[in-house]
PyMOL Python script that loads the backbone (N, CA, C, O; Angstrom):
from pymol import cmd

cmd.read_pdbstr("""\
ATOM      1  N   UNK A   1       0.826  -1.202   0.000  1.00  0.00           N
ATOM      2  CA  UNK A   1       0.000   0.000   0.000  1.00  0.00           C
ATOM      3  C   UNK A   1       0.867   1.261   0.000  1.00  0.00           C
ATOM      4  O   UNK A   1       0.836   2.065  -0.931  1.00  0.00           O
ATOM      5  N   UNK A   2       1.349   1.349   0.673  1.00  0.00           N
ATOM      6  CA  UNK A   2       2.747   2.483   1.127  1.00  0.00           C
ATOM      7  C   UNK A   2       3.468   2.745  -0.801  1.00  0.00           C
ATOM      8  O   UNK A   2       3.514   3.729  -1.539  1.00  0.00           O
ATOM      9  N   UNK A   3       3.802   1.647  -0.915  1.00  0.00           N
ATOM     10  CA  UNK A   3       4.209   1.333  -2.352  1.00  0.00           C
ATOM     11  C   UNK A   3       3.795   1.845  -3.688  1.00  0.00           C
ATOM     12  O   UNK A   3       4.407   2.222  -4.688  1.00  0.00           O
ATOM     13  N   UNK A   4       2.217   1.696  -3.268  1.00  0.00           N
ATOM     14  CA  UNK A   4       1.493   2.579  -4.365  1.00  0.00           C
ATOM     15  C   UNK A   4       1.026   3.979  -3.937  1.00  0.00           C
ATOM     16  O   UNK A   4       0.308   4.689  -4.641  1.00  0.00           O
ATOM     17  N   UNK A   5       1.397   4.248  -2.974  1.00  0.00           N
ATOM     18  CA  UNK A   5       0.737   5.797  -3.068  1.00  0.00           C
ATOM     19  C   UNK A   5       2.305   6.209  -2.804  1.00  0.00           C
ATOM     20  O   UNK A   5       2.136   7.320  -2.300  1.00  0.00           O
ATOM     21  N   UNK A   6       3.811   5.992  -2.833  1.00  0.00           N
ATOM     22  CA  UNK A   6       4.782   6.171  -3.269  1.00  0.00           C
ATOM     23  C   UNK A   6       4.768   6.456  -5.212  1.00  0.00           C
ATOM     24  O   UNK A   6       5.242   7.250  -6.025  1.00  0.00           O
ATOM     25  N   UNK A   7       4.390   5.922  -5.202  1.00  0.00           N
ATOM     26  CA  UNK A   7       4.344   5.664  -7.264  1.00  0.00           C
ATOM     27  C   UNK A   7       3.435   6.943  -7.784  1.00  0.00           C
ATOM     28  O   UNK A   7       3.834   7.837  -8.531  1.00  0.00           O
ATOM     29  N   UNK A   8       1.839   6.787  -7.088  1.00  0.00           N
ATOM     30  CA  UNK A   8       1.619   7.705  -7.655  1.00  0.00           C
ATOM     31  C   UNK A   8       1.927   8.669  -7.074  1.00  0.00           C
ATOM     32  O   UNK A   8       0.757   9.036  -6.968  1.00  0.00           O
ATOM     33  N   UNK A   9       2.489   9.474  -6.561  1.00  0.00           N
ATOM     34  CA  UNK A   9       2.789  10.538  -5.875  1.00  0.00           C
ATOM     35  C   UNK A   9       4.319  10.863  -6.872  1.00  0.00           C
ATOM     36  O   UNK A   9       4.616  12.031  -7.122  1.00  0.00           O
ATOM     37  N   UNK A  10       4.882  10.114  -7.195  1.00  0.00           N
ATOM     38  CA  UNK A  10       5.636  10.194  -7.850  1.00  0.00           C
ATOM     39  C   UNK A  10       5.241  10.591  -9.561  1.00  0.00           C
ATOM     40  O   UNK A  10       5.903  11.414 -10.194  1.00  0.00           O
ATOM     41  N   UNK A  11       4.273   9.984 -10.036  1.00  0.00           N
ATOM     42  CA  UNK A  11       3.876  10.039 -11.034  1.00  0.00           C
ATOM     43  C   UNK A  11       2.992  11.364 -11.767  1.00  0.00           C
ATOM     44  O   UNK A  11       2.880  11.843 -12.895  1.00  0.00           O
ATOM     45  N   UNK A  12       2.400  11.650 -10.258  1.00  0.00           N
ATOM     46  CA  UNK A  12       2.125  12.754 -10.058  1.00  0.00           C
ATOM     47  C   UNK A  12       2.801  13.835 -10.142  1.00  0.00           C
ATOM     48  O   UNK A  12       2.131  14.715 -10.682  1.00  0.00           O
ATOM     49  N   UNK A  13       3.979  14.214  -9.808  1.00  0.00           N
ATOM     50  CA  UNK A  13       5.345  14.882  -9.416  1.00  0.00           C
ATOM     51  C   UNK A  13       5.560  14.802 -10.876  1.00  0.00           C
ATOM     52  O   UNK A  13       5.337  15.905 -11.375  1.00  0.00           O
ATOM     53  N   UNK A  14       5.927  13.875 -11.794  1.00  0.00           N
ATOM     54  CA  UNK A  14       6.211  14.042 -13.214  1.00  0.00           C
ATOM     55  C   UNK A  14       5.401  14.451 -14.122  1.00  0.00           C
ATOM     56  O   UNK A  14       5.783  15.163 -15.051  1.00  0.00           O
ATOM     57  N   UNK A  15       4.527  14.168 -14.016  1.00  0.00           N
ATOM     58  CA  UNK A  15       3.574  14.788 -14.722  1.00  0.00           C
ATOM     59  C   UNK A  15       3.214  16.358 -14.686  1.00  0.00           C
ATOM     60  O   UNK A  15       3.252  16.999 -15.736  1.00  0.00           O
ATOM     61  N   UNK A  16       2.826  17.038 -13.336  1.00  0.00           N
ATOM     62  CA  UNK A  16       3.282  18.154 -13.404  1.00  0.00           C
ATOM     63  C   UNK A  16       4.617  19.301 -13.632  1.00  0.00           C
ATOM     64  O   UNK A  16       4.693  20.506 -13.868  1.00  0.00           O
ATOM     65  N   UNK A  17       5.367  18.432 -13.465  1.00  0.00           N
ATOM     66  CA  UNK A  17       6.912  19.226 -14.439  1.00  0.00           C
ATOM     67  C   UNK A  17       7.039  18.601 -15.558  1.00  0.00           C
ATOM     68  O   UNK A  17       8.231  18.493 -15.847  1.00  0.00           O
ATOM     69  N   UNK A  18       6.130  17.996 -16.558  1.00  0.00           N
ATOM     70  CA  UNK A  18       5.720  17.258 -17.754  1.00  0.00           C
ATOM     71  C   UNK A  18       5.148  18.388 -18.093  1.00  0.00           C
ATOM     72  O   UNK A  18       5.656  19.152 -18.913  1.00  0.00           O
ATOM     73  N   UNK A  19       3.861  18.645 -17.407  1.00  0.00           N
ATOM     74  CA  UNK A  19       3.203  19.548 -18.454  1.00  0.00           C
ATOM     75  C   UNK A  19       3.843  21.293 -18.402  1.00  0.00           C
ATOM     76  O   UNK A  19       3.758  22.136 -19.295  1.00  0.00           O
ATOM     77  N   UNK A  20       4.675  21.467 -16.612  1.00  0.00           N
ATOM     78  CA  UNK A  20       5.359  23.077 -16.734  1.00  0.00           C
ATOM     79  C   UNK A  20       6.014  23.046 -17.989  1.00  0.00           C
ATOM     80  O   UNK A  20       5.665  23.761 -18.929  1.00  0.00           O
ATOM     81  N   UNK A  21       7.033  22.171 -18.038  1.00  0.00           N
ATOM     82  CA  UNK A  21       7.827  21.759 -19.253  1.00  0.00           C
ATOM     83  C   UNK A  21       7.356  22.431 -21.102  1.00  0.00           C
ATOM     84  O   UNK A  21       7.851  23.086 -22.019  1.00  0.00           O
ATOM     85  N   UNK A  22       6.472  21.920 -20.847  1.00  0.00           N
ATOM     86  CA  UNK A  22       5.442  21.294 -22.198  1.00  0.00           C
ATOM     87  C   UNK A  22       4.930  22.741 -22.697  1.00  0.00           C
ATOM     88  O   UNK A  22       4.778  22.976 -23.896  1.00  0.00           O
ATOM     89  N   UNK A  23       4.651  23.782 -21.590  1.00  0.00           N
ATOM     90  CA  UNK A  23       3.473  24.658 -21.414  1.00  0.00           C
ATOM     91  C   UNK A  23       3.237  25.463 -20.870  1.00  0.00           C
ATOM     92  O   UNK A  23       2.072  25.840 -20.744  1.00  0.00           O
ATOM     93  N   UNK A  24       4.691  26.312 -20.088  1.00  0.00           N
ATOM     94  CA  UNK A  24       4.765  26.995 -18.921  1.00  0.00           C
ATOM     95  C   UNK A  24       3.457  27.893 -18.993  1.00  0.00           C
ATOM     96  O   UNK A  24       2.776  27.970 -17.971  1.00  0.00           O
ATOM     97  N   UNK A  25       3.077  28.554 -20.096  1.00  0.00           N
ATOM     98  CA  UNK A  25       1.961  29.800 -20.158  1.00  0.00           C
ATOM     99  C   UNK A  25       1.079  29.128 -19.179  1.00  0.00           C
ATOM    100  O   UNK A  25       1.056  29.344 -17.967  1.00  0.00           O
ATOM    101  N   UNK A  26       0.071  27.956 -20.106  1.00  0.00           N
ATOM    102  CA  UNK A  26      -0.453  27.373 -19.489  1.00  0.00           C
ATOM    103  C   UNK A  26      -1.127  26.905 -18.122  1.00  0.00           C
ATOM    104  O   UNK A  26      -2.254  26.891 -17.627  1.00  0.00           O
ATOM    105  N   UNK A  27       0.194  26.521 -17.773  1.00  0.00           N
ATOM    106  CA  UNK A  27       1.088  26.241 -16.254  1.00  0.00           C
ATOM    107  C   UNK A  27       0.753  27.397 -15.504  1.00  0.00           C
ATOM    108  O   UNK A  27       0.466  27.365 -14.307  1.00  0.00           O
ATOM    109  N   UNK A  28       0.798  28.637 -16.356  1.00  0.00           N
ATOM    110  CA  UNK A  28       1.445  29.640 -15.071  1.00  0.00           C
ATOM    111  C   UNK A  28      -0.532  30.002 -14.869  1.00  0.00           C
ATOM    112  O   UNK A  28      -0.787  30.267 -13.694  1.00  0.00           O
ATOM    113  N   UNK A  29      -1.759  30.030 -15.779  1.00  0.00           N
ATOM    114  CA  UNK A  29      -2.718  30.641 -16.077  1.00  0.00           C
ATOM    115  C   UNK A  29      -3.110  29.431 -15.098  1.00  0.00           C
ATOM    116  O   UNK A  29      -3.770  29.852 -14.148  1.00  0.00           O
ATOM    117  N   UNK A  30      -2.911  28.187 -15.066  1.00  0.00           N
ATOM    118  CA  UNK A  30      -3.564  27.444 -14.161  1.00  0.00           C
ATOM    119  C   UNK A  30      -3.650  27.849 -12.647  1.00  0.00           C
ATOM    120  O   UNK A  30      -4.646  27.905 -11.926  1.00  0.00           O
ATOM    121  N   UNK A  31      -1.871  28.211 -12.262  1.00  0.00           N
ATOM    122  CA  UNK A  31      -1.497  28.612 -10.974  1.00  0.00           C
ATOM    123  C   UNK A  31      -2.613  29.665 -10.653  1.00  0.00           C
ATOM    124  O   UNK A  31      -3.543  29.493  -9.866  1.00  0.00           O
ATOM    125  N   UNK A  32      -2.390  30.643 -11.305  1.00  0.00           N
ATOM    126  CA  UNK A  32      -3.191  32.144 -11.254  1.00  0.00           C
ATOM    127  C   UNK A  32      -4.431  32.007 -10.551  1.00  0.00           C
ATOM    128  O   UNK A  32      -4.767  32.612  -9.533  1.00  0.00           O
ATOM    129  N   UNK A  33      -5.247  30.930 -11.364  1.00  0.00           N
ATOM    130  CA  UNK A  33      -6.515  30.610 -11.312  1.00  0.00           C
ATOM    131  C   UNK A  33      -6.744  29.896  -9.854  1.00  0.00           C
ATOM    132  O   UNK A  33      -7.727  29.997  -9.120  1.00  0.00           O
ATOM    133  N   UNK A  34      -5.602  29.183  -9.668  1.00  0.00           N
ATOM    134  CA  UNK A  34      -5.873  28.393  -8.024  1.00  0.00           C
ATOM    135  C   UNK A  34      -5.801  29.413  -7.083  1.00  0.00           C
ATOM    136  O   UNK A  34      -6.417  29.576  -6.030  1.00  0.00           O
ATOM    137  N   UNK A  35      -4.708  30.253  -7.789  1.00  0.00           N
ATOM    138  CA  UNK A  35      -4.746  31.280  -6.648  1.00  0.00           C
ATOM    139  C   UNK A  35      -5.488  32.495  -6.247  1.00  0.00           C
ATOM    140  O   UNK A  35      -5.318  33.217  -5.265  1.00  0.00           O
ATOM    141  N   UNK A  36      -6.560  32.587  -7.450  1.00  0.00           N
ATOM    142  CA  UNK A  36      -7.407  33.722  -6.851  1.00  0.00           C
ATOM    143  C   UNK A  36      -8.470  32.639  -6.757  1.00  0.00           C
ATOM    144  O   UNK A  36      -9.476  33.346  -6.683  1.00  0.00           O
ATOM    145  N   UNK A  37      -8.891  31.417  -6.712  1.00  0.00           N
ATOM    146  CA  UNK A  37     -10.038  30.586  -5.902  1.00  0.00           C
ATOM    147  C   UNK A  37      -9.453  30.359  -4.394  1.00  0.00           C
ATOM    148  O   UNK A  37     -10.327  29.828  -3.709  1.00  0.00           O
ATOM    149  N   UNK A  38      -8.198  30.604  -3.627  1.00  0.00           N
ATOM    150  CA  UNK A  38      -7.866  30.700  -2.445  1.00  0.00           C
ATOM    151  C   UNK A  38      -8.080  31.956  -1.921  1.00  0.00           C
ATOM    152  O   UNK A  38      -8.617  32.111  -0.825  1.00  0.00           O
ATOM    153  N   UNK A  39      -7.585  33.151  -2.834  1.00  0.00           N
ATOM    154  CA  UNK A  39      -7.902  34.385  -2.535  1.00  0.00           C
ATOM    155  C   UNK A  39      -9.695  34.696  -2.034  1.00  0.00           C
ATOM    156  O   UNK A  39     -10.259  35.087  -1.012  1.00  0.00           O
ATOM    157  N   UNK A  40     -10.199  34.170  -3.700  1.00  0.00           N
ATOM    158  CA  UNK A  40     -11.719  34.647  -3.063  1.00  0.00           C
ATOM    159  C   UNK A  40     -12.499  33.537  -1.713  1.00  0.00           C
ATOM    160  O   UNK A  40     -13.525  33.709  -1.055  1.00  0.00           O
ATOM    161  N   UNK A  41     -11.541  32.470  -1.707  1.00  0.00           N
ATOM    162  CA  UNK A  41     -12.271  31.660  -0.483  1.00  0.00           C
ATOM    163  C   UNK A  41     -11.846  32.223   0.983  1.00  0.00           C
ATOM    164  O   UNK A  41     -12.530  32.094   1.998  1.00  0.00           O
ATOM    165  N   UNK A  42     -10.959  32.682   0.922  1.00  0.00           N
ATOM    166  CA  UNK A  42     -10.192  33.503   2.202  1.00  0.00           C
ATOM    167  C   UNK A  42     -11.284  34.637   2.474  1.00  0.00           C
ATOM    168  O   UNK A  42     -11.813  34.920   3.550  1.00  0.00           O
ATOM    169  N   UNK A  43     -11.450  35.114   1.432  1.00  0.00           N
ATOM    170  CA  UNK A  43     -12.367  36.733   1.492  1.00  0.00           C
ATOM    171  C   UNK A  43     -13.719  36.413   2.163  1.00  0.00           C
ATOM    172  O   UNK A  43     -14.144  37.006   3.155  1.00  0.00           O
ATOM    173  N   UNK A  44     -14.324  35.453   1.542  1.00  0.00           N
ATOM    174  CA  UNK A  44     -15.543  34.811   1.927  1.00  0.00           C
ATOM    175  C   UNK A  44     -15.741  34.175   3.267  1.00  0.00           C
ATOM    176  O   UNK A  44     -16.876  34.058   3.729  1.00  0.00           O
ATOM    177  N   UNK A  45     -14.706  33.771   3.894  1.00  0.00           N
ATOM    178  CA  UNK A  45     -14.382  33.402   5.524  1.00  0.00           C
ATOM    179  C   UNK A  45     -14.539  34.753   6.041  1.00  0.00           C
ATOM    180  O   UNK A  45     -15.425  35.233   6.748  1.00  0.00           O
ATOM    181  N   UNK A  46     -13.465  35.274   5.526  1.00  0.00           N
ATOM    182  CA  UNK A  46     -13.226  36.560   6.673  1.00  0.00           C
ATOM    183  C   UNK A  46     -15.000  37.368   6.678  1.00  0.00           C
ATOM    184  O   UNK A  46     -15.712  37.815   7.577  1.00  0.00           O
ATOM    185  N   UNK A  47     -15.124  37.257   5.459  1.00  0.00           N
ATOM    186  CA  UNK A  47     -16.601  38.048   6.044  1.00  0.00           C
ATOM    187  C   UNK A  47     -17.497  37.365   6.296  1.00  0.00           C
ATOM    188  O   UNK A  47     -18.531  37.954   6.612  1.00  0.00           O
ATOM    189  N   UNK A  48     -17.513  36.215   6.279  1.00  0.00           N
ATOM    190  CA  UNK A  48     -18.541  35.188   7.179  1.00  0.00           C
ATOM    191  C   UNK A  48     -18.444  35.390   8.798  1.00  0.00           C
ATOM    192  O   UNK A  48     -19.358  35.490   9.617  1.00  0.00           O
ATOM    193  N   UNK A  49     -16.861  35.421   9.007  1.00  0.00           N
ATOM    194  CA  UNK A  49     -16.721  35.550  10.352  1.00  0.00           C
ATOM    195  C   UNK A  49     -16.531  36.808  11.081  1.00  0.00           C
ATOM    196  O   UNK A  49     -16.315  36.933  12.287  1.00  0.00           O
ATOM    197  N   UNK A  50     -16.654  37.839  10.075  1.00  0.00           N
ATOM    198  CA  UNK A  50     -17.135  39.477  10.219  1.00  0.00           C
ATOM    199  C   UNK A  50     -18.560  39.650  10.634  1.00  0.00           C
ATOM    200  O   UNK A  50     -18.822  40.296  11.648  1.00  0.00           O
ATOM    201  N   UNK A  51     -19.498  39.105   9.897  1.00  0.00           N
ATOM    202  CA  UNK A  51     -20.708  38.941   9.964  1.00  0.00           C
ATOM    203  C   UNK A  51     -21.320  38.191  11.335  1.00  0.00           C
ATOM    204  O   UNK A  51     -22.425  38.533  11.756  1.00  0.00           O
ATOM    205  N   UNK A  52     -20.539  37.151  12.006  1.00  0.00           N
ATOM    206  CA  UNK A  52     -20.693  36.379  12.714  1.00  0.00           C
ATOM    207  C   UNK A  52     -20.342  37.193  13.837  1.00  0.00           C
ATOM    208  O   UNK A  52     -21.065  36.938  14.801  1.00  0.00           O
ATOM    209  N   UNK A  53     -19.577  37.990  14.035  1.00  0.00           N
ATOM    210  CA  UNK A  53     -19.166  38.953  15.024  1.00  0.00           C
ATOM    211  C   UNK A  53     -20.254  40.538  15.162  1.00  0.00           C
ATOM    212  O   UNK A  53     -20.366  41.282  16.136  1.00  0.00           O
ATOM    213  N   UNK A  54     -20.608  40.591  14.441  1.00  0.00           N
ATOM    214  CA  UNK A  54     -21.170  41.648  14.558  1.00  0.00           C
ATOM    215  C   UNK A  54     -22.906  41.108  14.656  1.00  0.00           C
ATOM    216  O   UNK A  54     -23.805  41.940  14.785  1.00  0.00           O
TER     217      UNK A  54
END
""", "prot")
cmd.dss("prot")
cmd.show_as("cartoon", "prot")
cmd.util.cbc("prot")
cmd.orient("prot")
């Protein structure tokens, strides 16, 4: 078990410097995108728990 989630984790790992490789633009428009769905999920806490306070 250990064995296979060694592999894919690994496989995983190649594949994403497979496709930076392949596609950096790509790559970089994906990042962007994760990072303003953390941004706007952060925003959405804080004023949940703004709201919750007041």
């Amino acid at each position: 078990m250990v064995q296979t989630k060694k592999l894919v984790l690994y496989l995983v790992i190649v594949f994403v410097l497979y496709t930076i490789i392949t596609s950096p633009e790509r790559s970089a428009d994906l990042v962007q995108v994760g990072f303003e769905g953390i941004a706007s999920a952060a925003e959405g806490v804080g004023e949940f728990m703004t709201e919750l306070v007041q």
